[in-house]
N, C-alpha and C positions, 0 to 999 in steps of 0.2 A: 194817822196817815200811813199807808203804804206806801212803798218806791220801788220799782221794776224796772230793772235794765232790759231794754228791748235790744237785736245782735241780729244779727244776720249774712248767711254768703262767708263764711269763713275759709275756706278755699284751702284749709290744707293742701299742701303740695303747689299752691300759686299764694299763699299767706303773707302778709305785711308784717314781719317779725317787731320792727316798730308800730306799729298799729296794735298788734295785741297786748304788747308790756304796756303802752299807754290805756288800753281798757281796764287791764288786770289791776293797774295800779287805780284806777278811779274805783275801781269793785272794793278794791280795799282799803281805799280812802274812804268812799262815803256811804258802803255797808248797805246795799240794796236789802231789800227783803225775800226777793227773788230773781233769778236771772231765766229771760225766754228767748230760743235761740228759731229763729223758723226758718232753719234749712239750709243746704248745701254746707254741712261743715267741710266737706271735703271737694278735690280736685273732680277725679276719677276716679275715688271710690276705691281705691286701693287700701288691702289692710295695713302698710305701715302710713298712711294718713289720718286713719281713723285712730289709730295708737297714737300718733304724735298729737290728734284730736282729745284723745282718751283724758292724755299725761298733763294738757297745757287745763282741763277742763276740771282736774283732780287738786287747784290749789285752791278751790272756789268752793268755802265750807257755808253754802245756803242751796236753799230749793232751787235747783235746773229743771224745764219743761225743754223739751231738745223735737222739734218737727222736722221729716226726714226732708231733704229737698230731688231736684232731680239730680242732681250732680252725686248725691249718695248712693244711688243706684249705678250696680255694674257696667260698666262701658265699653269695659273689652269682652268680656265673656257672656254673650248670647244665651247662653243654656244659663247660665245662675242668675242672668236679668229675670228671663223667664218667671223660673221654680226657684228660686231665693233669692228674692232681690233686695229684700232688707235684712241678707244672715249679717254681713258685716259691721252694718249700725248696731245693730240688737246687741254686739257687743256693751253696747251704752245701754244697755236695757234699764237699767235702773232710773234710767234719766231720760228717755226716751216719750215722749206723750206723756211726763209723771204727770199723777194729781198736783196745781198747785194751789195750795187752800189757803191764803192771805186774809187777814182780817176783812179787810174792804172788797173782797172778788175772787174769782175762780177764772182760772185758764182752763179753758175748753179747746181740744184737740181738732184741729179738721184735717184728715189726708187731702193733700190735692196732687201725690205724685201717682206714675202709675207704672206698671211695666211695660205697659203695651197698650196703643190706642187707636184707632180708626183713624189717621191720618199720618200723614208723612212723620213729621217734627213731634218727637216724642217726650220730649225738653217742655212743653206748656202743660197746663195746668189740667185736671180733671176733676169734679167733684162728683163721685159715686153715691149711691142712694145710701148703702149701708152707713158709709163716713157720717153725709151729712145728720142721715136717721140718728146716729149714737149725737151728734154734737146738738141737734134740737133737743133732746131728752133730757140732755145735763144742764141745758140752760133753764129746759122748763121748770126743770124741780129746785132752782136757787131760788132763794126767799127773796123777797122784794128790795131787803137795803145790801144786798149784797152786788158788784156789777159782774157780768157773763163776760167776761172778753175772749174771743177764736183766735185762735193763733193755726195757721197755716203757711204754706210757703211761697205760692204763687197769690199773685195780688187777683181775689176774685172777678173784678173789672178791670180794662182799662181804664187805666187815669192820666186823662191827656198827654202829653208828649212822654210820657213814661209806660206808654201803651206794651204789653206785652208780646206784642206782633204776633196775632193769632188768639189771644182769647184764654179763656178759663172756661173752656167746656163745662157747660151748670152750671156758672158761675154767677151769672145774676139769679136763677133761681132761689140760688144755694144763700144768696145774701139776701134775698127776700123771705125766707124761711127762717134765718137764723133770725134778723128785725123781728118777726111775728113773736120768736120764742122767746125773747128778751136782750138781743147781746147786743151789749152796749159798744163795742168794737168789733173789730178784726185785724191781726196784726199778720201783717206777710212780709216777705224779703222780694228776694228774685233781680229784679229791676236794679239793682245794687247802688237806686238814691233814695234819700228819705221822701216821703207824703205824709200827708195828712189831711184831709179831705170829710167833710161829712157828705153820707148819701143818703137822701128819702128813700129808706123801702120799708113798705109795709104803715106800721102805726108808729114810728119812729124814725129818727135821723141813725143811722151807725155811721161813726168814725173809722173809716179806713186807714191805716197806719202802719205806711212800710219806711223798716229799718235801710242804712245802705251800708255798706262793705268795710271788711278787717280787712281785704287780700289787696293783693296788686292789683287787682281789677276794676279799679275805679271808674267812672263814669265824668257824671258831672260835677260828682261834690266828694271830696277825700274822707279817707278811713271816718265813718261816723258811725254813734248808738244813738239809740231813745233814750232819755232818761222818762219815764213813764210815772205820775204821784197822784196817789189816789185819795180824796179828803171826803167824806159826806156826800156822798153821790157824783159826786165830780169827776174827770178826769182831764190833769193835765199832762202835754207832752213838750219836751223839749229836745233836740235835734242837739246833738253834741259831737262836733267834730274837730278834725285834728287839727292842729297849727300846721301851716307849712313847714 
């Protein structure tokens, strides 16, 4: 059996300091085999958030997959949105999109942030051809008892009242494509409450599966992770959040 802690929306610079000792301390109580983080570790993108991102992410001795979100990208400074807009994560480069190669499955990488896009609201999702082309590839060449799961950051659909107000430009494409290739999920953040949802595309059901928030930013449902356990083709998820 695998176990994967799924995370999301960590909001450096808006962060739940109890919320995180209470994750840190589950990590190492019950010894994930890998931890997947899809996005927004940070506020605004500032390098001492990403450092204090860096420092709180450096007690956690297992496989981290790290997917940028939009809140990673620069916000005050226009010209490095532009032409480097992921220098400051790439700090994390070694954790960033990592391979993660689990007995039971593979984390498949999808970008859905972007620097710039044809509409107003720059904050929603986009699924570019290159992204998606590298993520069908990976899926395609896993062998059969293996599961494909995408981890990206924006949730590729709306999913009912947790709609992302405005869409995942490609986004139904992009989860029809990946069905076709194999993957048995898709895990995103954004929306900062948990789902879990299966959707018909293609020759398969995929499981949609967004994590919700470590930060002050709560929604509907307080500081939670996935606990994510993978047995003989199966996958279960459970929703763990905080006590009041």
């Amino acid at each position: 059996m695998t176990t994967i802690f799924h995370v999301s929306d960590l909001h450096f610079g808006r962060e739940d300091r109890n919320a995180l000792d209470w994750f840190a301390n589950a990590v190492h109580r019950d010894r994930p085999d890998a931890l997947v983080i899809t996005g927004d570790l940070t506020f605004r993108a500032r390098s001492t958030e990403f450092e204090a991102a860096g420092e709180w992410l450096d007690q956690f001795k297992l496989p981290i997959s790290i997917e940028p979100g939009n809140h990673d990208l620069p916000y005050f400074n226009p010209f490095k949105r532009l032409f480097s807009p992921y220098a400051r994560i790439r700090r994390l480069e070694a954790r960033i999109e990592d391979k993660i190669d689990v007995p039971d499955a593979e984390i498949v990488p999808l970008r859905t942030t972007s620097r710039a896009q044809l509409r107003f609201n720059w904050s929603k999702g986009i699924v570019r051809s290159e992204s998606l082309d590298s993520a069908v590839s990976r899926l395609a060449s896993l062998p059969a008892s293996r599961l494909g799961i995408v981890a990206c950051h924006h949730p590729l659909i709306d999913i009912g009242e947790l709609g992302t107000d405005g869409r995942t430009t490609g986004g139904k494409r992009a989860l029809t494509a990946l069905a076709r290739a194999g993957a048995a999920a898709v895990l995103s953040g954004h929306v900062h409450d948990p789902f879990d949802h299966d959707f018909p595309a293609g020759p398969r059901n995929v499981r949609l599966i967004g994590a919700g928030t470590l930060s002050e930013r709560t929604r509907q449902t307080r500081p939670s992770y996935n606990r994510i356990e993978i047995a003989e083709g199966a996958l279960d998820v459970e929703v763990r959040a905080m006590a009041a």
